[in-house]
Legacy VTK file of the C-alpha trace (Angstrom):
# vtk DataFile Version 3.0
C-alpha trace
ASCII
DATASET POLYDATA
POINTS 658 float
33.014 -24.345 -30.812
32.370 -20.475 -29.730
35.731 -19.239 -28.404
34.948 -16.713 -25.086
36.678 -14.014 -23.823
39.948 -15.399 -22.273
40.876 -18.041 -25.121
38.555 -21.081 -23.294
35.687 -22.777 -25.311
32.387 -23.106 -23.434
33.015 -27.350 -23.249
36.623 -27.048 -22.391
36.267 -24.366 -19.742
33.042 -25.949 -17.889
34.902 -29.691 -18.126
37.494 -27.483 -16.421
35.516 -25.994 -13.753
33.975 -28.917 -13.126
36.803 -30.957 -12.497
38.314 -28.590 -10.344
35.639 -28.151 -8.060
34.985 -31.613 -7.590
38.644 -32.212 -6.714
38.410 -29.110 -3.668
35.583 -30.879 -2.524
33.451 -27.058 -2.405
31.149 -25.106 -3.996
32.250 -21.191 -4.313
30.448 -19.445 -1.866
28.953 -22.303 -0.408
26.558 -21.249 2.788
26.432 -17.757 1.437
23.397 -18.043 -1.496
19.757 -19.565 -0.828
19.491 -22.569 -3.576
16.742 -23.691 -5.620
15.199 -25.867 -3.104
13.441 -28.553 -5.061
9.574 -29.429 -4.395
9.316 -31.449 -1.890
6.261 -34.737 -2.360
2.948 -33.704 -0.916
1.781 -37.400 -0.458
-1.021 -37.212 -3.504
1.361 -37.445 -6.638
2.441 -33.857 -5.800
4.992 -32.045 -5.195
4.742 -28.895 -2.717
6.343 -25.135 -3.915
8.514 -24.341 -0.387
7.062 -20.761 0.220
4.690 -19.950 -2.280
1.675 -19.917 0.453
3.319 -16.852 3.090
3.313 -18.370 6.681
0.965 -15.224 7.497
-1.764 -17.188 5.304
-2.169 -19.833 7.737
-2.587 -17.545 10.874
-4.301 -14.595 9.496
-8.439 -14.796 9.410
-9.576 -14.565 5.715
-12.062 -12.673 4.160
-13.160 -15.506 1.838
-12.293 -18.034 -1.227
-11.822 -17.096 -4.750
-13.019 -18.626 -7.579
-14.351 -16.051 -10.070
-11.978 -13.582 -9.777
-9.055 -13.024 -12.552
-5.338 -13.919 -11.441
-2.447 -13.599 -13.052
0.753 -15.307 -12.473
3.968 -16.791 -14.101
5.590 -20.141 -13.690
8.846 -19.653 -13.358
11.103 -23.051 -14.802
14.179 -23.551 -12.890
17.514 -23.872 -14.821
19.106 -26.942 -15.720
22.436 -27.968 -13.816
21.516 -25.509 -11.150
24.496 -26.773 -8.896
26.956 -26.005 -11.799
25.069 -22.500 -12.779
26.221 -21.825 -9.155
30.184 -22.752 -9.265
30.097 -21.120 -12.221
28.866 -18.011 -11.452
30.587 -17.497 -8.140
34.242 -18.401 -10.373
33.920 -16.123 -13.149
33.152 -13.357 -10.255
36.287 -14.033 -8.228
39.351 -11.931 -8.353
41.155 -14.657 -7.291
40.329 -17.475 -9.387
41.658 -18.670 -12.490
38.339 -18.342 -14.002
38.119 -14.769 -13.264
35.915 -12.483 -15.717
35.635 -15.601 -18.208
32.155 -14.572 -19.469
30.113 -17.347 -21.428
27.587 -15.348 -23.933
23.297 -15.152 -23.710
23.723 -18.116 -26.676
25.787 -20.434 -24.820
23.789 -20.117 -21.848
20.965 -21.360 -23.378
22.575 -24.468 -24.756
23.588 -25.651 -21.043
21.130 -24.370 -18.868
18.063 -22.962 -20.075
14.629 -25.183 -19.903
14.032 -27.356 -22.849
11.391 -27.034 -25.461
9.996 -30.111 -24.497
10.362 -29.106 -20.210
8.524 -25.764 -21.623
5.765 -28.116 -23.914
4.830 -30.420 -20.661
4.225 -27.263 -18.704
2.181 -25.699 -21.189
0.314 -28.869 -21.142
-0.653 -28.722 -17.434
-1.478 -25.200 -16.996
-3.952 -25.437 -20.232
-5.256 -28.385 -18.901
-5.799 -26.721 -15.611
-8.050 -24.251 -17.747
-5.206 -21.331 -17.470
-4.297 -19.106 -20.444
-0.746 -18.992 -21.514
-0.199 -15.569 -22.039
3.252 -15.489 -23.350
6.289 -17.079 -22.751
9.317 -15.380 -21.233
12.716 -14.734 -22.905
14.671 -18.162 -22.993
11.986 -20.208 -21.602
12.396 -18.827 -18.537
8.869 -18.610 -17.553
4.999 -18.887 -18.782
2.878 -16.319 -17.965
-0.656 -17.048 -17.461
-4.006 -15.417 -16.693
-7.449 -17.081 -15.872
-10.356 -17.571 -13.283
-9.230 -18.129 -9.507
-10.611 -21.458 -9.934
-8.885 -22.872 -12.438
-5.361 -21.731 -10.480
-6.763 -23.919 -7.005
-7.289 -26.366 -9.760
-3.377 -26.122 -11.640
-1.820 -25.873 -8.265
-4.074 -28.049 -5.763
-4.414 -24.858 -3.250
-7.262 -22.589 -2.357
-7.097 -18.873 -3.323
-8.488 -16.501 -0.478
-8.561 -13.006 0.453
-7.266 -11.248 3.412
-7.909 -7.841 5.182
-4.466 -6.646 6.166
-3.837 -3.029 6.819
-6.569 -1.780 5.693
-6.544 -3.468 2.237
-7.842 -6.655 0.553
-4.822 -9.007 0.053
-4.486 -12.736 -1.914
-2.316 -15.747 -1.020
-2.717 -18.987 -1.312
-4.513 -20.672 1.850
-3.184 -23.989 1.464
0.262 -25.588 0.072
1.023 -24.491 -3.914
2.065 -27.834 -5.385
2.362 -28.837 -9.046
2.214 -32.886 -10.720
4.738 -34.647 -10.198
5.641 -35.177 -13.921
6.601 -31.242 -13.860
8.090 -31.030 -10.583
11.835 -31.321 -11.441
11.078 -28.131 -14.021
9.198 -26.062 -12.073
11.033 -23.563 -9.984
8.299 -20.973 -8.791
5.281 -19.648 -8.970
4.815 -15.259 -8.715
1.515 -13.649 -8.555
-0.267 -15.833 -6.569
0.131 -13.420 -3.821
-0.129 -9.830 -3.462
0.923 -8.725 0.081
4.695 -7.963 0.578
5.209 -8.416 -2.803
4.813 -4.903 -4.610
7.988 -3.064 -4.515
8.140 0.931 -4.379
10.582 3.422 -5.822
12.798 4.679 -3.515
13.141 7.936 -4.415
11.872 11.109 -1.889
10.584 13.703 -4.531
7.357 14.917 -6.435
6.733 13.539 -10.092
4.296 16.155 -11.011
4.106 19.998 -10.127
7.183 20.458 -7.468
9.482 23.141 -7.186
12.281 23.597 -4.496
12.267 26.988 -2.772
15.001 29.351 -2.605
17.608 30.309 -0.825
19.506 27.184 -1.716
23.144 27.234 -3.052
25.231 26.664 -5.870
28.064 24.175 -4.090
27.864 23.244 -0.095
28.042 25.868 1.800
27.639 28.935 -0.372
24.887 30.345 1.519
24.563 30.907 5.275
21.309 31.382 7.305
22.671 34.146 8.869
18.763 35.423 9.713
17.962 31.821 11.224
18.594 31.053 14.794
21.470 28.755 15.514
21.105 25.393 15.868
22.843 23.729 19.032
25.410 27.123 18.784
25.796 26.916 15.267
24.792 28.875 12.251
23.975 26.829 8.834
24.315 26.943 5.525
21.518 26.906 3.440
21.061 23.625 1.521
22.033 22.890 -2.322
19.842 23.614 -4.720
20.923 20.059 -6.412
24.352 18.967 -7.549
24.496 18.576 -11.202
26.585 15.671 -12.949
29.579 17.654 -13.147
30.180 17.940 -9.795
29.646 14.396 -8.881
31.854 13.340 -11.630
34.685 15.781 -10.367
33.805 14.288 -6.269
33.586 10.890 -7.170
36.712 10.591 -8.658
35.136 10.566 -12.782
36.751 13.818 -14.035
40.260 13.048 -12.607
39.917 9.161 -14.603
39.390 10.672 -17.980
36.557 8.514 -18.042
33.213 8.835 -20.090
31.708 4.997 -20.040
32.185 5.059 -24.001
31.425 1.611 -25.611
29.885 0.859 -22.091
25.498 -0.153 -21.918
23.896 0.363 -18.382
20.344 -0.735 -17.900
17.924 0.471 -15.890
14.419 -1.141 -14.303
11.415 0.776 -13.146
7.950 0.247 -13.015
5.647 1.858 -16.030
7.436 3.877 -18.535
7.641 7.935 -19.015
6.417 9.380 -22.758
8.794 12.008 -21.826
11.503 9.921 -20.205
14.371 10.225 -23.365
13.321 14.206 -23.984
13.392 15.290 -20.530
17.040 13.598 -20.340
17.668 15.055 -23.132
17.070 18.747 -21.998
18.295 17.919 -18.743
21.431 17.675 -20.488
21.576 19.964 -23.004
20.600 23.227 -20.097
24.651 21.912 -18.512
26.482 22.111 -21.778
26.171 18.854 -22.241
24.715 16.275 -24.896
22.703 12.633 -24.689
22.257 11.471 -28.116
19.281 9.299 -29.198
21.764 6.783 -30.551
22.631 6.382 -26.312
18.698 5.797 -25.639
17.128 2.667 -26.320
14.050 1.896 -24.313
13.107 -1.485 -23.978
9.834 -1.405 -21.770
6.911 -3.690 -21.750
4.121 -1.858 -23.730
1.272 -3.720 -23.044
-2.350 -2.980 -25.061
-4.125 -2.469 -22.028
-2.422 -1.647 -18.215
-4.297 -3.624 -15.112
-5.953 -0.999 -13.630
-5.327 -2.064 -10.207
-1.508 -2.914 -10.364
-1.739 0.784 -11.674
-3.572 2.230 -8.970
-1.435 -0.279 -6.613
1.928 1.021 -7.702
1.017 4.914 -8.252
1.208 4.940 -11.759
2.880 8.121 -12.783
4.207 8.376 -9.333
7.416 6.334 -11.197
8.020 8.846 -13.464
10.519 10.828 -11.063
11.788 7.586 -10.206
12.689 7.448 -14.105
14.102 10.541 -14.838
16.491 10.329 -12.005
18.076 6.946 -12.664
18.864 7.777 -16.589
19.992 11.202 -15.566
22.384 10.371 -12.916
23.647 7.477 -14.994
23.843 9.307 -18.017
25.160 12.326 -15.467
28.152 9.930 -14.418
28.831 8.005 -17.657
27.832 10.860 -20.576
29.608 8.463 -23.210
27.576 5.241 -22.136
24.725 4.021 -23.522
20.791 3.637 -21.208
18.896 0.572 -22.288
15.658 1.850 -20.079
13.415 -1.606 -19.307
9.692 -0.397 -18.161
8.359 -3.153 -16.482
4.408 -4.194 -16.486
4.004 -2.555 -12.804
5.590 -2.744 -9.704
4.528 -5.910 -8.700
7.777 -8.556 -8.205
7.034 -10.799 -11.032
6.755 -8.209 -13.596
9.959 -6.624 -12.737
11.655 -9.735 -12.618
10.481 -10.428 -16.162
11.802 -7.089 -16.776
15.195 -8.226 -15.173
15.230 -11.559 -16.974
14.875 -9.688 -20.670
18.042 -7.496 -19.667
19.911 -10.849 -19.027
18.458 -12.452 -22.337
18.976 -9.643 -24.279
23.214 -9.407 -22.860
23.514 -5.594 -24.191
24.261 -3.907 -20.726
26.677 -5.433 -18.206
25.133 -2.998 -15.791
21.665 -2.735 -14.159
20.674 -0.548 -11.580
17.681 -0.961 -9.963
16.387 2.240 -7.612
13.259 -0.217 -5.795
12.793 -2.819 -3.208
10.463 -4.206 -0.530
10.256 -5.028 3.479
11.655 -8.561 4.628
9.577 -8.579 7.371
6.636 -7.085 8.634
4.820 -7.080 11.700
0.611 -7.907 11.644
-1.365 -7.796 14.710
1.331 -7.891 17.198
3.221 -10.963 15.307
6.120 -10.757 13.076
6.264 -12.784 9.313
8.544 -13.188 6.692
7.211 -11.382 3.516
9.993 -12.761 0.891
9.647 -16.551 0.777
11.904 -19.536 -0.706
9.871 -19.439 -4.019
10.479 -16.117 -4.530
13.946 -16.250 -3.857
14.567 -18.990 -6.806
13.290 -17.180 -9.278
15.370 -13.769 -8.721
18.093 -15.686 -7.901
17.979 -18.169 -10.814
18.482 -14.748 -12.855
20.568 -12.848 -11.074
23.492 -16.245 -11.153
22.515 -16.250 -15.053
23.860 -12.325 -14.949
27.107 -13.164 -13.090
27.952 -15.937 -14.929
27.813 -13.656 -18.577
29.538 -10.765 -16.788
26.070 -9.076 -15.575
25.965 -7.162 -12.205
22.953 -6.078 -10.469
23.008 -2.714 -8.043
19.911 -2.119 -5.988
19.536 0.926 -3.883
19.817 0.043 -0.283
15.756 1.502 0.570
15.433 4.691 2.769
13.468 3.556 5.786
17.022 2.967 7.750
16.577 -0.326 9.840
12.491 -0.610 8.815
11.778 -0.197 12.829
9.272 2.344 12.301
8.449 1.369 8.612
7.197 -2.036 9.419
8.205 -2.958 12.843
11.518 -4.731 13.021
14.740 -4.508 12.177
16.210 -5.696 8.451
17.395 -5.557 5.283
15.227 -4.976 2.084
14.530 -6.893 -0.845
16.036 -7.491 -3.044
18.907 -5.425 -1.800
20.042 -8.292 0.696
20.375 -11.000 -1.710
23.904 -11.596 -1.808
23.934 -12.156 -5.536
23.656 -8.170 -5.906
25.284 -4.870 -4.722
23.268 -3.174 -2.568
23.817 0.767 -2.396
23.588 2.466 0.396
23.375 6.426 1.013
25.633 9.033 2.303
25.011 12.994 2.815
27.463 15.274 0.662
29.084 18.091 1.282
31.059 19.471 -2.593
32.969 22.577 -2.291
33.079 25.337 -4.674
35.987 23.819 -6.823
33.699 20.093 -6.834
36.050 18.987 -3.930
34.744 16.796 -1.276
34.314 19.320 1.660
32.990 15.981 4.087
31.035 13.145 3.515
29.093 11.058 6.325
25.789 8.962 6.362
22.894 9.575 5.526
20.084 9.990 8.365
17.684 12.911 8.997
16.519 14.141 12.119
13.544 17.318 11.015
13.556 20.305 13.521
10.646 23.267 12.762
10.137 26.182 14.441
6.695 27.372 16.005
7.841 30.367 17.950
8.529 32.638 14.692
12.071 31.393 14.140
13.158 32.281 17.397
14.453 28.902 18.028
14.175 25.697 16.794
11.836 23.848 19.625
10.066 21.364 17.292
11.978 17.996 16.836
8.945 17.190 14.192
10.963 13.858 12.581
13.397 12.715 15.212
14.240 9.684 12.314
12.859 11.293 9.439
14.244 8.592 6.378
17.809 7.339 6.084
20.083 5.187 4.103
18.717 1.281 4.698
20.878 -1.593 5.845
21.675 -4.265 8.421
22.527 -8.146 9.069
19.938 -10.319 6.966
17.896 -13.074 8.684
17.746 -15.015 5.634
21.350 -15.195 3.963
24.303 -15.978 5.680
27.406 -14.434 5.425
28.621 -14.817 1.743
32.360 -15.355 1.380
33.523 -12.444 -0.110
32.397 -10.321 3.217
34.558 -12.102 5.710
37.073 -10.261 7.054
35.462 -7.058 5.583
32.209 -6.802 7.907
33.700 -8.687 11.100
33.603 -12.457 11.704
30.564 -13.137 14.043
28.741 -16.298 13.170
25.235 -15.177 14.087
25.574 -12.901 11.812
24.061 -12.938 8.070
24.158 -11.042 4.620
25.666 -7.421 5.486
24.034 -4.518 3.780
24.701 -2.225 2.165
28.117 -3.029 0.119
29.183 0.783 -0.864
27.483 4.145 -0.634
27.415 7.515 -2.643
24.939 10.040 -2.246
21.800 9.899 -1.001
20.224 13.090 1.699
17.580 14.825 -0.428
18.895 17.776 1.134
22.486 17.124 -0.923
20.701 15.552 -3.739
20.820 16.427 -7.637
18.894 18.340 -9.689
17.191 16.261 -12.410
14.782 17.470 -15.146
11.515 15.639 -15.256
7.761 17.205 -17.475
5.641 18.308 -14.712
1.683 19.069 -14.329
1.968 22.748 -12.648
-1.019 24.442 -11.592
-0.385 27.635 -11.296
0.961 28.281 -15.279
-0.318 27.621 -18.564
-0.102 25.492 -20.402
0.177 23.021 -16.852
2.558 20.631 -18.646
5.884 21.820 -18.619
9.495 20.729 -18.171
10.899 22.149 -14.903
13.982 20.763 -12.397
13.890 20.173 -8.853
16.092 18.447 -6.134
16.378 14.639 -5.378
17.595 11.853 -3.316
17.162 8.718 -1.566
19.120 5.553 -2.237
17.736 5.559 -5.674
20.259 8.458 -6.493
23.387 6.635 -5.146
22.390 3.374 -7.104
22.325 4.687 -10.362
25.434 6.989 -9.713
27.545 4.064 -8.887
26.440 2.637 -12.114
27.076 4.810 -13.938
30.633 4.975 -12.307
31.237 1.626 -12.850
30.642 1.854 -16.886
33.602 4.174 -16.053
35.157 2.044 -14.505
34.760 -0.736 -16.861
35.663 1.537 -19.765
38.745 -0.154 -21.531
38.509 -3.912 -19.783
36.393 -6.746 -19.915
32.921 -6.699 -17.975
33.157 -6.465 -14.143
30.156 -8.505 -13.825
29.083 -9.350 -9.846
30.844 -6.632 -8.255
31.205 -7.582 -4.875
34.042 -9.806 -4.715
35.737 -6.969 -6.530
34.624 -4.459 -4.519
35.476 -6.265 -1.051
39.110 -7.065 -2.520
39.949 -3.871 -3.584
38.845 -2.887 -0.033
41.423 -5.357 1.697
44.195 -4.770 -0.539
43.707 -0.300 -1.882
42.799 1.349 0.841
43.007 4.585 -0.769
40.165 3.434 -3.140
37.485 3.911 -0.909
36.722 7.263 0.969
36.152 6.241 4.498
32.786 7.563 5.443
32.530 8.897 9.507
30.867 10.749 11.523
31.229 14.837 10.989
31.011 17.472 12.901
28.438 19.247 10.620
25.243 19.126 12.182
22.902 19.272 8.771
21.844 22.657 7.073
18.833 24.522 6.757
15.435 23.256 3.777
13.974 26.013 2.760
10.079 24.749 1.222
6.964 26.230 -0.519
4.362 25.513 1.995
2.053 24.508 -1.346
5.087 22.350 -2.697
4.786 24.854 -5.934
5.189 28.967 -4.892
5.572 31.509 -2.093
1.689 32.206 -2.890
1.149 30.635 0.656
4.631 31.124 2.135
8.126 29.687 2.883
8.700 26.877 5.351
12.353 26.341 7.048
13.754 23.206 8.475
16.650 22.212 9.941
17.788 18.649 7.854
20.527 17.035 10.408
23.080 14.297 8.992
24.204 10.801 10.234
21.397 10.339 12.527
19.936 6.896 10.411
17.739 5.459 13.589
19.432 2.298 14.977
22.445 1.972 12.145
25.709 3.689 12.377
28.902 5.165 10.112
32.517 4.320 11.646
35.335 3.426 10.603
36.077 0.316 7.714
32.652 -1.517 7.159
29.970 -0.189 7.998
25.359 -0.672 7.372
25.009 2.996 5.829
27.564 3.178 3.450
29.604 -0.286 3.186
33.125 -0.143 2.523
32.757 3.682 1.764
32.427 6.092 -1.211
34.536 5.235 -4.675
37.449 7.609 -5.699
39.472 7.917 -8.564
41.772 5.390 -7.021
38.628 2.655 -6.841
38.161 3.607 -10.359
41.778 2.628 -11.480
41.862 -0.929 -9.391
38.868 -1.650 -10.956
39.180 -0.999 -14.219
42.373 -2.675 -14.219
41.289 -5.697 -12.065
LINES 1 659
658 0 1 2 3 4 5 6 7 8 9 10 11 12 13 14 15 16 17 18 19 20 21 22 23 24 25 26 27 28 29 30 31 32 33 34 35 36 37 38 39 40 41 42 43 44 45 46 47 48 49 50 51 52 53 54 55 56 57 58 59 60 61 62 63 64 65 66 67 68 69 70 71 72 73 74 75 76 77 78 79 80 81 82 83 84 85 86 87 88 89 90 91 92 93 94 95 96 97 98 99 100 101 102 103 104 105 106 107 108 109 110 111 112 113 114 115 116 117 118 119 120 121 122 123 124 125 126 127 128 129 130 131 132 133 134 135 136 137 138 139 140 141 142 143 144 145 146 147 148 149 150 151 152 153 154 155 156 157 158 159 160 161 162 163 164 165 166 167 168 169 170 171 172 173 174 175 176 177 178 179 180 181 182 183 184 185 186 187 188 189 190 191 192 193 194 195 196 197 198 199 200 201 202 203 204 205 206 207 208 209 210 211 212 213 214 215 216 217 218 219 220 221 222 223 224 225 226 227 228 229 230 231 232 233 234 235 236 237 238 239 240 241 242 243 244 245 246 247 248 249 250 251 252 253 254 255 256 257 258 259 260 261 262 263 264 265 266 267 268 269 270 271 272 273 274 275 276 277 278 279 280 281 282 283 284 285 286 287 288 289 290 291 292 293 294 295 296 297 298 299 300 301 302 303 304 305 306 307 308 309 310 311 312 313 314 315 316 317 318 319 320 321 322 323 324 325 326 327 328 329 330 331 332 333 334 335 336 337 338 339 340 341 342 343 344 345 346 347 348 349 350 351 352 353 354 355 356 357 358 359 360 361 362 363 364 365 366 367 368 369 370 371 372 373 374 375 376 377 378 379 380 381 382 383 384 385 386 387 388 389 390 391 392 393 394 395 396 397 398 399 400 401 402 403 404 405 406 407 408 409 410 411 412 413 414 415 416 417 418 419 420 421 422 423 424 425 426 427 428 429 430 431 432 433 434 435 436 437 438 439 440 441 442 443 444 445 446 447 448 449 450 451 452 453 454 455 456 457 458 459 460 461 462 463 464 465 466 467 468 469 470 471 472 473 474 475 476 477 478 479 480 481 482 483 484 485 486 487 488 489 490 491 492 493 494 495 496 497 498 499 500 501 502 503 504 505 506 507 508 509 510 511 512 513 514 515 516 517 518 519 520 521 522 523 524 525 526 527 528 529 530 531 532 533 534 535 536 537 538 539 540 541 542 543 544 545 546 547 548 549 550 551 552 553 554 555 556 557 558 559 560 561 562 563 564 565 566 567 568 569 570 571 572 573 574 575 576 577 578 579 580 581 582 583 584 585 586 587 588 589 590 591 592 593 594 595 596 597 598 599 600 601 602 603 604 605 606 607 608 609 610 611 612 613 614 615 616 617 618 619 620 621 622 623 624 625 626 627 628 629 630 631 632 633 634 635 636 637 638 639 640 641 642 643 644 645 646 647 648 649 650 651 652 653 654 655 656 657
């Protein structure tokens, strides 16, 4: 038999758990996780998918049936033992059980829970029956991906494809139940792609991709510069905003320089949509302009490269519009960790099934221990006046299905936390995103930075931006122009309870469900970093050139936490699922966590080209004010902008020796 970290073979050590949980009479983190619900019998030799037709299909008017029209989709096939894939998973990520950090590898995994050849054959069967084309098959089984005529999918799955007119744009869904024979039912988990609406995830970063530079005056370190020639704002004078915070100065904040910590021997990998031609060489100069190296022996990019993109998942997800999104999360990881490796995964657009295949390879492949993942999607959204659920059961299983397969070989998912604060004004009520509020991942959540001149933390509170313009010549600033312009995202989720490792960290109250975020680092574009990224300017020749501009939004603070925790992680086994980690070193080092609060700082002062390139058409200033993140709040302990707080040096010692 394989031996595993921690001296137990795979048969002896699941016998083990087994036995034990059976005896307590629980599951580990029982009422905490959304299971695979199996199908339920539709009464015709059927068995229904719970959620794959959205609830807003049966009340919305539609636009018409499909029939002609090309679909794609994958079949997602649920893993075997589920119940067991869950105890397991939840033990190994415990501080406090015996099982702690006892990893099984991508092989063994296979051998106990991944579909069979012949579960993968007899679904095969049906969809080519059906008159679908298998398109390919996904790493370990774990799904078939298929393409053909609308038709032939109300055929495979006994519903009726129809179109929809909602906000402005032509949406698909299923109109009746999604059910599948009953001779696959048992394998089949889920079905993705079936339906477009709520399920096309954006970056969340709050910068230009292509021809953006940031105006000047800006400073060096917090601070530095003072709008002396400004008026005040509320009786105060400001300081000019950064110009960006380079790596160096997050690493000395965050606790990085004083660890002695690179990330060497360490992989983090990262998930976008689409992939940059210039993503490795912009990285690459990025880091070479700060003294600084990223060799090509730390790159390996992994993306999908397909022969031929959809045009409309293109045109649906911005295309190049991800490229920003890109060069941030390598450079901040890279930034944080500059002896780790980047495995980059490009997924086939921004669509949720094609990220989760992306997702899925990362856990199949078991290189990096460490994924961040700077992009989510509303809960909930409100059409016509009525309010419905836009992440359903089905989808659900087949994240979660690979997110327990990550925990349970010492994987841990970070998603940024989104930057719409409570989604009030986004979409109309008040929630977590997805797939940030899952409680099988670490959701990130965003604070505004102030780093002195010697990369010392001068304060640090949420992040939440209130915009104030001027339209009396700068003699005042009379024009509250965003009262809640984009903040850190968070809140209780509707659709997860509590898990177990939050209680006692986020308060007790029953009603209340998943808490987001889990931990925060920085976030305010206005105390963002300065990446590197090949831009189309318009006013230079050649257009294409590499330039640097400032950055932020959740999508900074995820990857900067990852790339702390390959620091972190640096000379110990995997950390794996973070949060029970992160929630006991909360209860039990309090100095490991910097206690984000309200400051007195009220913001600082943005100083933009009004043609986002030059002063050809002149200079706009703005006051950017901090901790204002519409209905959510910093305070003391816990809290749903930045979690337990920002990581020190002290959170990097208790975890690395956890």
């Amino acid at each position: 038999m394989q031996i595993f970290p921690g001296g137990f073979c795979t048969g002896g050590w699941v016998e083990l758990v087994r036995r034990k949980l059976l005896f307590l009479g629980i599951v580990v983190l029982a009422a905490s996780v959304v299971s695979v619900t199996p199908a339920s019998a539709a009464g015709n030799g059927r068995h229904i998918l719970a959620g794959a037709k959205p609830s807003w299909a049966t009340a919305l008017p539609k636009s018409g049936y499909l029939s002609g029209e090309t679909v794609t989709a994958r079949v997602w096939l649920a893993p075997r033992s589920a119940a067991l894939l869950d105890s397991m998973a939840a033990a190994v990520s415990d501080p406090s059980s015996a099982f702690y950090a006892h990893y099984i590898s991508a092989a063994q995994y296979n051998r106990m829970f991944a579909p069979t050849s012949a579960q993968l054959s007899a679904v095969t069967q049906w969809l080519t029956a059906s008159g679908l084309h298998v398109d390919s098959v996904g790493a370990d089984n774990a799904y078939v991906a298929v393409s053909g005529r609308a038709a032939a999918f109300n055929t495979a799955f006994g519903t009726r494809l129809a179109a929809f007119s909602i906000k402005g744009r032509t949406e698909r869904a299923p109109a009746a139940d999604v059910s599948v024979p009953a001779e696959v039912a048992g394998t089949v988990m889920a079905v993705t792609g079936l339906t477009t609406f709520g399920h096309r995830t954006s970056p969340a970063n709050l910068g230009s991709p292509a021809g953006f530079r940031n105006a000047t005056p800006c400073s060096a370190y917090y601070g530095e510069k003072v709008a002396s020639s400004l008026p005040q704002f509320n009786g105060s004078t400001l300081p000019y905003d950064p110009c960006g915070y380079t790596p160096s100065q997050f690493r000395s904040v965050y606790g990085v320089t004083a660890s002695a910590k690179s990330g060497a021997g360490q992989t983090v990998a990262i998930t976008d949509a689409f992939d940059s031609p210039n993503l490795f060489s912009d990285a690459r100069t990025y880091s070479s302009n700060r003294g600084e190296s990223f060799s090509s022996s730390q790159f390996n990019d992994r993306s999908v490269h397909e022969p031929d993109r959809n045009a409309q998942k293109v045109a649906d997800c911005g295309g190049n519009g991800w490229y920003g999104e890109q060069n941030l999360d390598v450079e901040a990881v890279h930034g944080m960790a500059p002896g780790a490796n980047v495995w980059y995964y490009g997924a086939y657009s921004c669509y949720d099934d094609d990220l989760l295949a992306a997702l899925n390879q990362v856990a199949s492949d078991n290189v990096a221990s460490i994924v961040t993942n700077s992009w989510g999607e509303p809960t909930f959204v409100v059409i016509n006046g009525t309010l419905y659920i836009t992440i359903d059961q089905n989808l659900i299983n087949a994240y979660e299905s690979v997110f327990k397969r990550g925990a349970l070989q010492g994987i841990g998912f970070y998603f940024s936390s989104g930057d719409n604060g409570d989604e009030l004004d986004a979409w109309g009520y008040k929630h977590p995103d997805w797939p940030t509020g899952d409680p099988w991942v670490t959701a990130v959540g965003g604070t505004a930075l102030a780093i002195g001149q010697n990369g010392n933390r001068l304060f640090e509170t949420g992040w939440g931006t209130s915009q104030w313009r001027s339209s009396n010549g700068y003699a005042s600033w009379n024009q509250n122009t965003f009262p809640f312009q984009y903040g850190a995202g968070g809140g209780y989720s509707q659709i997860f309870p509590e898990p177990t490792y939050q209680k006692r960290a986020v308060g007790d109250d029953p009603t209340s469900g998943r808490a987001v975020p889990d931990i925060g680092l920085d976030a305010d574009p206005t105390t963002g970093m300065r990446i590197g990224i090949t831009q189309d300017f318009a006013d230079v020749t050649p257009h294409i050139q590499y330039g640097e501009y400032r950055i932020g939004g959740t999508s900074l603070a995820s990857p900067l936490f990852a790339g702390l925790q390959a620091d972190a992680q640096q000379g110990r086994s995997r950390i794996g699922f973070a949060n029970p980690l992160i929630y006991s070193i909360a209860r039990n080092h309090h100095s490991a966590y910097y206690d984000v609060t309200p400051q007195g700082d009220l913001g600082n002062i943005r100083s933009d080209f009004i043609n986002g390139l030059n002063s050809a058409s002149g200079i706009r200033y703005s006051v950017r004010t901090f901790d204002q993140d519409s209905s959510l709040v910093t305070g003391t302990g816990w809290d749903d902008v930045t979690g337990v707080g920002a990581p020190t040096a002290a959170y990097i010692a208790a975890a690395g020796s956890a």
